[in-house]
N, C-alpha and C positions, 0 to 999 in steps of 0.2 A: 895820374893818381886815380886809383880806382878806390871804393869804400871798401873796403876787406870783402872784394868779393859778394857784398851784402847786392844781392837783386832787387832787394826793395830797402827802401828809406823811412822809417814812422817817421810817421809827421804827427807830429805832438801839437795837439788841440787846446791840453787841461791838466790840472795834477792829474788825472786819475790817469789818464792817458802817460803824464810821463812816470807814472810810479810802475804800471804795468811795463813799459819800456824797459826801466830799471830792471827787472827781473825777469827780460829775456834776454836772447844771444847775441842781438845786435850791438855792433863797435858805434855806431853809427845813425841819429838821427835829425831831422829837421824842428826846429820849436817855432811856434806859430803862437801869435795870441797872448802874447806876456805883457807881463805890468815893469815897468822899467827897476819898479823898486826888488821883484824878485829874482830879475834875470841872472846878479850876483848867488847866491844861494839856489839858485838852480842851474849854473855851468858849472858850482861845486859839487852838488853832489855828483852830477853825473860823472863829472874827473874821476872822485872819490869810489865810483863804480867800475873805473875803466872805460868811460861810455865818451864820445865826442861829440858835441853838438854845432848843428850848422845853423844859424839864428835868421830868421827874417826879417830883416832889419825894418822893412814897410809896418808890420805888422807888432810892434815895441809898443806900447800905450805909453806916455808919459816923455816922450824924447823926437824931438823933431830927426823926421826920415832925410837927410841931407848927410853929405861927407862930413861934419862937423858930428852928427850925433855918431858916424861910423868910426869916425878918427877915435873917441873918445868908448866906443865896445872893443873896438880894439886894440887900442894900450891898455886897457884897466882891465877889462874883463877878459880878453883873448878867448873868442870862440874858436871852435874849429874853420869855421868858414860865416859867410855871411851871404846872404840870398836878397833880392832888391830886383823890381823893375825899374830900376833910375838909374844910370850910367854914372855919373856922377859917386853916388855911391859906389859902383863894383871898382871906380877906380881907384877910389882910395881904399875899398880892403884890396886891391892890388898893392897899391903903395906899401901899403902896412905888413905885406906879405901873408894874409889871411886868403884862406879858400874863399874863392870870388864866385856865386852864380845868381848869372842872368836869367830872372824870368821872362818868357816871353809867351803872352796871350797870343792865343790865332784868333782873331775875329774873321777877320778877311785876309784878302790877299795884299792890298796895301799896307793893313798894318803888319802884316809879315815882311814885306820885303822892306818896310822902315828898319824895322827889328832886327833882321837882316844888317842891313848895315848896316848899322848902332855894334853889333856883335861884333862887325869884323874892323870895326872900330878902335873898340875898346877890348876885347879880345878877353871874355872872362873866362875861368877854368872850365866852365860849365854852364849849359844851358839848360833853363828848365822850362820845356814844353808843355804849355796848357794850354785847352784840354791834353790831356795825356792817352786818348783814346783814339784816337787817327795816326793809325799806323803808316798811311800815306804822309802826312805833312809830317810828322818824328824823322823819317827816313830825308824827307827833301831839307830838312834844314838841317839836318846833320849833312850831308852832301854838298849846302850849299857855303856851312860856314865851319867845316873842318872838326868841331868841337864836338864832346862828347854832351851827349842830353840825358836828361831825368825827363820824365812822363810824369808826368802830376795833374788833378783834376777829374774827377770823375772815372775813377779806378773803383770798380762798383766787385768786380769779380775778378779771380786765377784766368780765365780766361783773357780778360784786359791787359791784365800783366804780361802774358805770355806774349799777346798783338804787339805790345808796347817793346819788348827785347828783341823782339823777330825782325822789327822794325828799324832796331840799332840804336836802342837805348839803353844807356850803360845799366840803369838804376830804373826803378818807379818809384816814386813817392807819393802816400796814402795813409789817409788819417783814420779810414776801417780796419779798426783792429784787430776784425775775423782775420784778416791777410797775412797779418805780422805773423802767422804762425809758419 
């Protein structure tokens, strides 16, 4: 499953942020930073737009990050996908039949090869690499765990972008909105 082709992914920060979204071309974005009581009335309008959102579930205020709060975005709310560093969660938006992606921070190399095999574990649709600016490690974890990656984190310029798909990342994901253009 690719995002319609979309190269990059807005990562939606704020209303302003996602009203701007609203009224560009993208099928496609990430929501960051929400209050549990709006995230209803904002996976509508975006419907309402044509638009799908991927929600990050860590990142919900008001609802505990566990398979219990995921069980519960994804029968009532139905996002597009759900995004989480906690396995636990990616396997119940598995279960639930929800786009599943796994973030995974590079700190080091230990915590990569945990991550690593956490992924090939649990096996999410997608993985999302941060930083997103090391086109060397984008390249070896997509090699080492088969899945297609997003770049996300410190996507500063066109140029990053470009490092980041060279590299064999399906998508970038980035909340500067100079980019969305």
């Amino acid at each position: 499953m690719e995002f319609h082709n979309q190269k990059i992914l807005p990562a939606i920060r704020n209303m302003k942020q996602f009203d701007e979204f609203l009224k560009n071309d993208f099928c496609y974005g990430v929501l960051l930073d929400v209050h549990l009581g709006q995230l209803k009335g904002i996976l509508r309008a975006a419907e309402s737009n044509n638009k799908k959102l991927l929600v990050h579930v860590d990142l919900i205020q008001g609802i505990k990050h566990d398979e219990y709060g995921t069980e519960f975005i994804c029968q009532e709310l139905k996002p597009a996908g759900i995004l989480s560093t906690r396995t636990s969660v990616i396997a119940k938006a598995k279960q639930k039949k929800v786009l599943a992606i796994q973030r995974m921070f590079l700190l080091d190399t230990g915590a990569m090869d945990k991550s690593i095999e956490l992924v090939k574990k649990y096996r999410p649709d997608f993985i999302e690499v941060l930083p997103g600016v090391v086109p060397l490690l984008i390249k070896e974890v997509k090699e080492k765990t088969g899945i297609p990656i997003l770049a996300g984190g410190f996507i500063r310029t066109e140029e990053n972008i470009q490092q980041a798909l060279e590299a064999g990342a399906a998508t970038v994901t980035t909340s500067n909105t100079r980019l969305w253009k």
